[in-house]
N, CA, C and O atoms as a MOPAC input file, in Angstrom:
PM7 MOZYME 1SCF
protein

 N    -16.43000 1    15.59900 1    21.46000 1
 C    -17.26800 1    16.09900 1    20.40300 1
 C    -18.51100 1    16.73000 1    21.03000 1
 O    -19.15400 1    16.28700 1    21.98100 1
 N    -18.74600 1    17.90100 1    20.29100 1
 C    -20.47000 1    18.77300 1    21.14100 1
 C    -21.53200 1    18.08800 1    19.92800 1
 O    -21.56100 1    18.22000 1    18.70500 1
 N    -22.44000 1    17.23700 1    20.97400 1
 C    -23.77600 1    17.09100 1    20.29800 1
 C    -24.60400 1    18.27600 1    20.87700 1
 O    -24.34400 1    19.08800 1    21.76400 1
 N    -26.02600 1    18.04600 1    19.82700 1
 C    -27.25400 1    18.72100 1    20.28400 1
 C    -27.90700 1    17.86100 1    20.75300 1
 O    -28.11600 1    16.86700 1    20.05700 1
 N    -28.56800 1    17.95100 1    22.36200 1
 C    -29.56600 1    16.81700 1    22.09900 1
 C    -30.90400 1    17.43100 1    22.24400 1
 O    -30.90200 1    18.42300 1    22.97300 1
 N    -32.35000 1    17.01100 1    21.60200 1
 C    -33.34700 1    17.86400 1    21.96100 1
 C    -34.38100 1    16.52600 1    21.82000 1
 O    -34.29700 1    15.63800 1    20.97200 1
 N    -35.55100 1    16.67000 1    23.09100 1
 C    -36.12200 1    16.20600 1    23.27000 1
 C    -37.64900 1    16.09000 1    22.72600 1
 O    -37.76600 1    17.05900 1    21.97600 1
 N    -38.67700 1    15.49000 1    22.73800 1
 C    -39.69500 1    15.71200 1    21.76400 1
 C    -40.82600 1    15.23600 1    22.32800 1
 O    -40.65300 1    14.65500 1    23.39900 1
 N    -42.26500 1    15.33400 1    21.80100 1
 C    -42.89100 1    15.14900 1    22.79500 1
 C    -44.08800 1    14.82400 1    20.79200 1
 O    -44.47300 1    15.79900 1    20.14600 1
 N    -44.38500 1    13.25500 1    20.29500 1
 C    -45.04300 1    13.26700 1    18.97800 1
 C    -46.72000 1    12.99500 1    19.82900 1
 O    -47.25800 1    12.42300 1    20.77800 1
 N    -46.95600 1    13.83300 1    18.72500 1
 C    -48.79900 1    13.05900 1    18.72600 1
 C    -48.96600 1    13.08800 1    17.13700 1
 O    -48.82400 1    14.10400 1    16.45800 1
 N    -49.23800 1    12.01700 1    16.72300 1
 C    -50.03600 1    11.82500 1    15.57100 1
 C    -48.88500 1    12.41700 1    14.60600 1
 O    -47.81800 1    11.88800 1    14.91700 1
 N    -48.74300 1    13.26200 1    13.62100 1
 C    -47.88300 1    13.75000 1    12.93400 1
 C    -47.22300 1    14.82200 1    13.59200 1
 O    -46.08600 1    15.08300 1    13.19600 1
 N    -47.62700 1    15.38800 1    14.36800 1
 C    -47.47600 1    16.73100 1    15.17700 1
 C    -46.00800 1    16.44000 1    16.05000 1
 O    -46.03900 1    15.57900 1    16.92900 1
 N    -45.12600 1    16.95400 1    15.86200 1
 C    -43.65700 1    16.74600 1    17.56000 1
 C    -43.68000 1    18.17600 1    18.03700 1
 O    -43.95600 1    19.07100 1    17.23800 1
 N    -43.41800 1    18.42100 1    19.22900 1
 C    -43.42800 1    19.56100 1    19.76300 1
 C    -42.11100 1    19.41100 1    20.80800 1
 O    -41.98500 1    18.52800 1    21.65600 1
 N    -41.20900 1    20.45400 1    20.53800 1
 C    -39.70400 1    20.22800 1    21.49600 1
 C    -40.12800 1    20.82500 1    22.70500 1
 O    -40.77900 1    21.83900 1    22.95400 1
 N    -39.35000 1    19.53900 1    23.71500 1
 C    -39.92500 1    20.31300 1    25.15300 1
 C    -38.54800 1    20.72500 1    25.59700 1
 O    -38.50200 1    21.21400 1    26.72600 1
 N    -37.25500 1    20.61100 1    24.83600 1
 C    -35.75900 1    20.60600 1    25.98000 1
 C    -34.86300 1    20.58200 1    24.76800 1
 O    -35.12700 1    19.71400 1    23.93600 1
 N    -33.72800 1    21.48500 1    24.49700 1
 C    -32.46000 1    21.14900 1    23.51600 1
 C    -31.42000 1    21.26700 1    24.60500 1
 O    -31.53600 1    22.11900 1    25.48600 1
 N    -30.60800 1    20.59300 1    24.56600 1
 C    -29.57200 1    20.50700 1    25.67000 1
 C    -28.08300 1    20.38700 1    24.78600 1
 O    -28.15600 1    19.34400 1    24.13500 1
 N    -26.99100 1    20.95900 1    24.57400 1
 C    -25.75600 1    20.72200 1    24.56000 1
 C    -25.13300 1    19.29400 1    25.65000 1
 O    -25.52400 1    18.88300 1    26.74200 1
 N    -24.42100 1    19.01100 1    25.06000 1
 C    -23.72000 1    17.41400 1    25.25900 1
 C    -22.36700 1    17.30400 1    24.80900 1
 O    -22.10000 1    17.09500 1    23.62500 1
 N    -21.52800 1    17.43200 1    25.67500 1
 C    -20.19800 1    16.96100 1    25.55400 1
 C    -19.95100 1    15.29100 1    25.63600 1
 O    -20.15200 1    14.67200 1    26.68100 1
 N    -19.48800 1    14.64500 1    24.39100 1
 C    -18.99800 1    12.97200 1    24.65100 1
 C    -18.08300 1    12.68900 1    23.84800 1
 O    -17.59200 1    13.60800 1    23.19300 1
 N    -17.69700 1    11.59800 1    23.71200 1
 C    -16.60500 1    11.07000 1    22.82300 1
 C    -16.96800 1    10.53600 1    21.46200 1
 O    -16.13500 1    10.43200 1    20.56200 1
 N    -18.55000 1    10.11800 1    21.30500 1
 C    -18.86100 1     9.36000 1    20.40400 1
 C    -20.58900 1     9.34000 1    21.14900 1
 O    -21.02600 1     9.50900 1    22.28800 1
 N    -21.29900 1     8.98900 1    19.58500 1
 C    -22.36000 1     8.61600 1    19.54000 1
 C    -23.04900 1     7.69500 1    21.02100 1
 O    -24.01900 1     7.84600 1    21.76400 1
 N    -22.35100 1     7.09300 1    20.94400 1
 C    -23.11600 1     5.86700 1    22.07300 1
 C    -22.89000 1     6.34100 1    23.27400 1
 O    -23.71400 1     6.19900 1    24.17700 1
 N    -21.53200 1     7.08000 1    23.46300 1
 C    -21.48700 1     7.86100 1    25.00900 1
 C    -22.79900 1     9.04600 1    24.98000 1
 O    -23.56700 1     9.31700 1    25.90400 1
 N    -22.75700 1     9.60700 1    23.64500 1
 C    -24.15800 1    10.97500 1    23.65000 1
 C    -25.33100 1    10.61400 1    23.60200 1
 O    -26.12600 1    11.54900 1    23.50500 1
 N    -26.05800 1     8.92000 1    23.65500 1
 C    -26.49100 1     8.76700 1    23.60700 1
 C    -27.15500 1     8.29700 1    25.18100 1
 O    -28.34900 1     8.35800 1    25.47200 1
 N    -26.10900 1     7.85100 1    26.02700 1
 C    -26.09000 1     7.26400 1    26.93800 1
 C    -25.91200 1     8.82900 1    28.32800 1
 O    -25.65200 1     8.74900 1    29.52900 1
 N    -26.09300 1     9.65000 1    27.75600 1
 C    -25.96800 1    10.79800 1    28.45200 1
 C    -27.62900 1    11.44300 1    28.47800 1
 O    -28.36800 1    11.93400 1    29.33100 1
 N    -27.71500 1    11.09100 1    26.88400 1
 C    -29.18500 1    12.15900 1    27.08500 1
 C    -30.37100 1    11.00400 1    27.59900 1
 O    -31.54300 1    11.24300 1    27.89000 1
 N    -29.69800 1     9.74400 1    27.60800 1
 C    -30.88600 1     8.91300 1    28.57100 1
 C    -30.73800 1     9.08900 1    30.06300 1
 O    -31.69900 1     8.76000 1    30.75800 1
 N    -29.74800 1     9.52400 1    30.59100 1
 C    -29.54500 1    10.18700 1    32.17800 1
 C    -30.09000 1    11.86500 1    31.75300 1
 O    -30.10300 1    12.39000 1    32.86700 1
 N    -30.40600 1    12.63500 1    31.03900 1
 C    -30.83900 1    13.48000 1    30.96200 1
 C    -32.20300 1    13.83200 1    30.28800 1
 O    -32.54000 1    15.01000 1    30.15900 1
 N    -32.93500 1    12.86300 1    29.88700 1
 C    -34.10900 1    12.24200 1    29.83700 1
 C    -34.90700 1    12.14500 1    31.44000 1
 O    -35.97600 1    12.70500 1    31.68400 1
 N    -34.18400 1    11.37400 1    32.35400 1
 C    -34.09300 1    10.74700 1    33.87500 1
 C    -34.01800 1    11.93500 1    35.09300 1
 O    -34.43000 1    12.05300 1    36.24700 1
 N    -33.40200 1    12.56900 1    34.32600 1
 C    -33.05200 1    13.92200 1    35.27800 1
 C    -33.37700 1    15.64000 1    34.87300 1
 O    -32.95800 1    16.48300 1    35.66700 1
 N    -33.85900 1    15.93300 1    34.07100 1
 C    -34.58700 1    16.99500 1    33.88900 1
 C    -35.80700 1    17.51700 1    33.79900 1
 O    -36.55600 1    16.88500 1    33.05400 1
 N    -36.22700 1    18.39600 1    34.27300 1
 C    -37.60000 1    18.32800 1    34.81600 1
 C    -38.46200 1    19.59500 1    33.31300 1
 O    -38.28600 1    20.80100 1    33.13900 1
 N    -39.05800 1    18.92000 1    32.78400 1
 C    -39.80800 1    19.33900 1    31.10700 1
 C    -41.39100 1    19.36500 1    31.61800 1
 O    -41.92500 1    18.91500 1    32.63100 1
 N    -41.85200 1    20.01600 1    30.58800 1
 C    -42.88300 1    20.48300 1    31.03300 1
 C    -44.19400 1    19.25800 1    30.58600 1
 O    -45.34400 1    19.33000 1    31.01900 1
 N    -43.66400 1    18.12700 1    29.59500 1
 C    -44.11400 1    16.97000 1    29.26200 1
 C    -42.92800 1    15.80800 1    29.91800 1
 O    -41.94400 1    15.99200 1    30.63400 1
 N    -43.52300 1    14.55300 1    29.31600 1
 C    -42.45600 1    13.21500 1    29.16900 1
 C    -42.19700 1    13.11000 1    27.63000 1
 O    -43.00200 1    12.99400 1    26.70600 1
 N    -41.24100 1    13.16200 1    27.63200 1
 C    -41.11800 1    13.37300 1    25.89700 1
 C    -40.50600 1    11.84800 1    25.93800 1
 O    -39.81000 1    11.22800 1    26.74200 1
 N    -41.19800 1    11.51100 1    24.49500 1
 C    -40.93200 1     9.99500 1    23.86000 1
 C    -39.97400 1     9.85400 1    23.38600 1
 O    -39.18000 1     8.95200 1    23.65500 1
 N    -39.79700 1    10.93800 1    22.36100 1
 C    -38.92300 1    10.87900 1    21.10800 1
 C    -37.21400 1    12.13800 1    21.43300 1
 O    -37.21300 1    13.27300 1    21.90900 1
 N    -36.18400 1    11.41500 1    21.00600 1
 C    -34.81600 1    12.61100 1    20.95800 1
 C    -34.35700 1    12.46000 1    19.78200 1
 O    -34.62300 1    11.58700 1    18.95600 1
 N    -33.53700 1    13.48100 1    19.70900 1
 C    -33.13700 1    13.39300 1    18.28900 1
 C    -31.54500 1    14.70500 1    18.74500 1
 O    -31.52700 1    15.81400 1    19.27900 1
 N    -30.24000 1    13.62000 1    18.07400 1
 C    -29.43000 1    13.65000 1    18.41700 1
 C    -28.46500 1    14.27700 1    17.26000 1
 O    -27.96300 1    13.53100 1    16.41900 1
 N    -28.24300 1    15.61100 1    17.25900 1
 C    -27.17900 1    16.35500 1    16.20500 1
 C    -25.74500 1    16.80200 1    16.51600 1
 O    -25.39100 1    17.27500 1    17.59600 1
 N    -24.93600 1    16.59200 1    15.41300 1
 C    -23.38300 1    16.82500 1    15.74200 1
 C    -23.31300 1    18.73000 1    15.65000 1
 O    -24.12800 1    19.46100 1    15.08900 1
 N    -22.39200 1    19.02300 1    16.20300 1
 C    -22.74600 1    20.68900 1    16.32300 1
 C    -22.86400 1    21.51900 1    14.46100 1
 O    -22.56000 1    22.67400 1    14.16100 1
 N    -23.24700 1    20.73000 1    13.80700 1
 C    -22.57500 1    21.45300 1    12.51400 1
 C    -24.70400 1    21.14700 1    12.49100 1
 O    -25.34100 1    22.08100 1    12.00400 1
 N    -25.30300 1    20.24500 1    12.86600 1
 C    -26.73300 1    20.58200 1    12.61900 1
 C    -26.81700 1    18.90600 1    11.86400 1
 O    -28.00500 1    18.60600 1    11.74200 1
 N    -26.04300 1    17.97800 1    11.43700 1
 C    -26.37700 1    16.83400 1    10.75300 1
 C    -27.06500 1    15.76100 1    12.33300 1
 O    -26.77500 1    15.59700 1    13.51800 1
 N    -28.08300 1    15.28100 1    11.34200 1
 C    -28.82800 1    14.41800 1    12.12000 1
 C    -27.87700 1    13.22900 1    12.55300 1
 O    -27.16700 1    12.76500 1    11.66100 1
 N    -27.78600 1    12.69700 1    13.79100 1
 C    -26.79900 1    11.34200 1    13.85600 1
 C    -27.80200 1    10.47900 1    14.23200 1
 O    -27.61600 1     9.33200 1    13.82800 1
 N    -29.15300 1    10.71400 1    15.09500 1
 C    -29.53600 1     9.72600 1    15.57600 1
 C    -31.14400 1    10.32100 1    16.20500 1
 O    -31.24600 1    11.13900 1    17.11900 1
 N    -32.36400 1     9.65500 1    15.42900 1
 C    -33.36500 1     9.61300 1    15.98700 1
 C    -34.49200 1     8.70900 1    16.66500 1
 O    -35.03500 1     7.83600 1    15.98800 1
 N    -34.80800 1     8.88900 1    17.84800 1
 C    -35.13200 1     7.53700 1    18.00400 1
 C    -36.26500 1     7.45400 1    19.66100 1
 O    -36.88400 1     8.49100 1    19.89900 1
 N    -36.36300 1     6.83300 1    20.18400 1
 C    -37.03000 1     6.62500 1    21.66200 1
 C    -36.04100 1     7.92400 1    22.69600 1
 O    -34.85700 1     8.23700 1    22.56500 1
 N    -36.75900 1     8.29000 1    23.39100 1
 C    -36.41300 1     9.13400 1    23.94400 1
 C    -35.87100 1     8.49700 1    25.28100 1
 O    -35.55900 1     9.30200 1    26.15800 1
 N    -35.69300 1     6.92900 1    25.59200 1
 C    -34.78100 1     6.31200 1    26.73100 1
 C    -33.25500 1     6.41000 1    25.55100 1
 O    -32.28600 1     5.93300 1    26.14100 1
 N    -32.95000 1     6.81000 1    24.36900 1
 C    -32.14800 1     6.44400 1    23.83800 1
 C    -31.60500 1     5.07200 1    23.83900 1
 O    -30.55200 1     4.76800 1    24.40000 1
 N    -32.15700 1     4.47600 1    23.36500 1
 C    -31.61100 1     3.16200 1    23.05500 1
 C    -31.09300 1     2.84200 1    21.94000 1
 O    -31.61800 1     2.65700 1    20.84200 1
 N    -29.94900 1     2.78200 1    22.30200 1
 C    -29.50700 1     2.17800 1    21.11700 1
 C    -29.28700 1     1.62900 1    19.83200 1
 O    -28.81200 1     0.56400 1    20.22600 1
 N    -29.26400 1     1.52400 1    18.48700 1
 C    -29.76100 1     1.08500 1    17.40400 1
 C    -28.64200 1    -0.64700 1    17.49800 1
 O    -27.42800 1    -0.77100 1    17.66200 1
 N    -29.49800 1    -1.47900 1    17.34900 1
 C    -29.00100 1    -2.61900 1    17.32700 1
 C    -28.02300 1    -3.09300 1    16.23700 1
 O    -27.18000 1    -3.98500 1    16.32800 1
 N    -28.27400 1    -2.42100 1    15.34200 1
 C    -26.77300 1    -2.53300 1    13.99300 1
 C    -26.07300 1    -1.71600 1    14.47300 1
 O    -25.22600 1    -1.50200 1    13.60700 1
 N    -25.75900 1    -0.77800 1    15.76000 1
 C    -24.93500 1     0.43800 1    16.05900 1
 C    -23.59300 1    -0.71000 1    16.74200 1
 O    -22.54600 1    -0.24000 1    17.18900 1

């Protein structure tokens, strides 16, 4: 499955995208576990806190800490 993943960088109400990256995985928790090695390994012009994780059609699957962690009911 192609996610979007794009990275974020919040102050106060304000987010500003520092990175959208395409993501090939099988499922949520593998795309999730990708954009935290790509969090680790891409060089942005901030440290972005926040990702936010879309299926290629644009629906939100997952927003959250930008180590991607996991949602504990997931």
């Amino acid at each position: 499955m192609n996610f979007v993943v794009e990275f974020y960088r919040s102050r106060d109400a304000d987010e500003a995208m520092l990175d959208r990256v395409s993501l090939e995985a099988p499922n949520l928790r593998a795309a999730l576990q990708g954009a935290a090695a790509l969090f680790r390994s891409r060089a942005m012009p901030q440290i972005p806190d926040r990702l936010r994780i879309s299926d290629e059609d644009g629906s939100e699957l997952y927003a959250g800490p930008a180590d991607g962690a996991y949602p504990a009911d997931g």
